[in-house]
C-alpha angles and dihedrals in degrees: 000000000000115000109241109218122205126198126251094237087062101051101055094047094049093037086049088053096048097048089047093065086052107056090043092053084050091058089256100301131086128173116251096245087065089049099056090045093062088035086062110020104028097139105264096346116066130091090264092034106062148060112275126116105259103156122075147091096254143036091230083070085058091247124146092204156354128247123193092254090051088048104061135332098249087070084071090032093061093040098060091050084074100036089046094058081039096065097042086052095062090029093236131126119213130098113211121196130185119202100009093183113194088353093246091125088053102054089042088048089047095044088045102050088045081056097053098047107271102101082142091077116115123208128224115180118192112211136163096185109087099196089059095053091050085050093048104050096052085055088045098042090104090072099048127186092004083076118066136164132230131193090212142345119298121237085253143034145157120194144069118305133210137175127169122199094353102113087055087062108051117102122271139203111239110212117184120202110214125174093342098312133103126233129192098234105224136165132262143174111275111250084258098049108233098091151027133285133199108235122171125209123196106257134182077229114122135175119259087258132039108250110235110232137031099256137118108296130181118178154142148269128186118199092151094048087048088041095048084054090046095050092048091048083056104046103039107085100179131009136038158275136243111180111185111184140130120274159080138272126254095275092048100032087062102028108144100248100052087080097142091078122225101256106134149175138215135186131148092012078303133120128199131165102239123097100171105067115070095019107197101014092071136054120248115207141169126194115259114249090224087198102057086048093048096051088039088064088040093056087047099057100256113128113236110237102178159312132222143148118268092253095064091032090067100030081059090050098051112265098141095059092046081051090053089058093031120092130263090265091043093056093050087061090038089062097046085064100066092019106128092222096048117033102319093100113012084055115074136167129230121197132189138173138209110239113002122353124253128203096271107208097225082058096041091113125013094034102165090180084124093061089054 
């Protein structure tokens, strides 16, 4: 299937509009949270949604990031050494993935697992973008029919399921402490009406912990990243999760002194805090608050079975000894995975399982499942 492209000058006009009508229907005013959605998701418009190149190690691809996958192939290689003991654990055999990107985690998970002797998984990606899909089908043809899409998540599932970088990207809820009170930080048209404009509105929300001070204070909430976790909780009878994203738990995500909020753009390998400007042609993400995930399993019925930075995650599951076998270049990428300055330590890993726990071998030492 050929891979349709769009300009840039056509994306930002068509999305404005959009966004307009629904601000207006919404008496001119929407939540942030709505705003980055269609920001995002809007269909074949936002930023997820369209056609333009995202994925890749440099701007002169015409790529806006990198994500470990797209980085180097152990990535992919470490990871199925855990979801290979996890589906022998629950005795299923189907890999999901949200949010599969290029495709490139995919094809490493699936010619790693062959590798290790479980050429019978299956693979089940769950997408709403559909240029992605079409993208990622073409990188994913040579394994024909293992490998399906999906457009959400079906009332029921059994597997392992893995998603990189997808909780960064759901929609979150901006609240702004001022003098004391708090304000719902929400989106309106610019005094000159070609833009966007930051407008706060007094609200009961308040963030998981109480903030220690009376200062200026701008953070975040995350009911869609917690609900995604809840609905998945639901719906999986019988397997486990493995979230890798960037982010803190609930004592460091709302420490006093991180009163700029998380909330975060990138576009060209460059990042930059405004949202509001070059809707649809950058990313928007916030930070992912691991405890709330992680409660937000628990409350759901799914047992926690760890919870560790990136760095550990990957030495349990055997990077050290696929760097050993990989090239000179491979093992420079390989370092910037677990390196504490580039992804080693931002970067953490939840797990969870459905039933009792197990010692799940990425969290066999380093667990910080204590600090969540």
């Amino acid at each position: 299937m050929p891979v349709t492209t769009q300009t840039h000058s056509s994306l930002p006009i068509a999305l404005d509009t959009l966004i307009a009508r629904a601000v207006e229907r919404a008496g001119g005013w929407i939540g942030f949270d709505r705003f980055m959605a269609l920001a995002l998701y809007a269909p074949g418009l936002g930023y997820y949604a369209n056609s333009l190149a995202k994925f890749g190690q440099m701007p002169e691809s015409g790529s806006d990031f990198v994500t470990a996958p797209e980085l180097t192939p152990l990535f992919g290689r470490a990871l199925a050494a855990q979801l290979a003991e996890a589906l022998e654990k629950t005795g299923t055999a189907t890999v999901w993935e949200f949010g599969a990107g290029s495709g490139a985690l995919a094809a490493q998970l699936l010619d790693a697992l062959d590798a290790l002797g479980r050429g019978d998984v299956n693979y089940r990606i769950v997408d709403l973008s559909g240029t992605l899909r079409a993208r990622q089908q073409q990188a994913l043809a040579r394994f024909g029919d293992r490998v399906e899409w999906r457009l959400e998540l079906p009332e029921a599932m059994q597997g392992v399921v893995v998603g990189n970088e997808v909780l960064d990207a759901m929609p979150v809820q901006l609240l702004a402490r001022h003098g004391g009170r708090w304000f719902e930080r929400g989106v309106v048209r610019n005094a000159a009406g070609d833009g966007w404009a930051w407008a706060d509105r007094e609200t009961e929300l308040r963030p998981p912990v109480e903030v220690p001070g009376e200062h200026d204070y701008l953070t975040e909430i995350h009911p869609q990243a917690k609900a995604f976790v809840a609905t998945l909780a639901d719906r999986l009878e019988r397997g486990a999760v493995f979230l890798i994203d960037y982010g803190f738990p609930e004592s460091e995500y709302y420490h006093p002194q991180r009163h700029m909020g998380t909330v975060m753009c990138h576009r060209a390998h460059r990042a930059d805090g405004d949202p509001l400007s070059d809707v649809g042609l950058k990313d928007i993400t916030a930070h992912v608050d691991f405890t709330g995930v992680a409660l937000a399993g628990q409350e759901a019925g799914l047992a926690v079975l760890g919870y560790a930075s990136q760095a550990r995650f990957l030495l349990n599951c055997g990077l050290v000894s696929l760097m050993e076998t990989a090239s000179v270049g491979e093992r420079a990428m390989g370092a910037r995975l677990v390196h504490e300055h580039e992804m080693g330590e931002l970067f953490k890993v939840v797990g969870f399982a459905v039933g009792d726990a197990w010692e799940a071998v990425g969290f066999s030492e380093g667990d910080r499942s204590h600090t969540l």
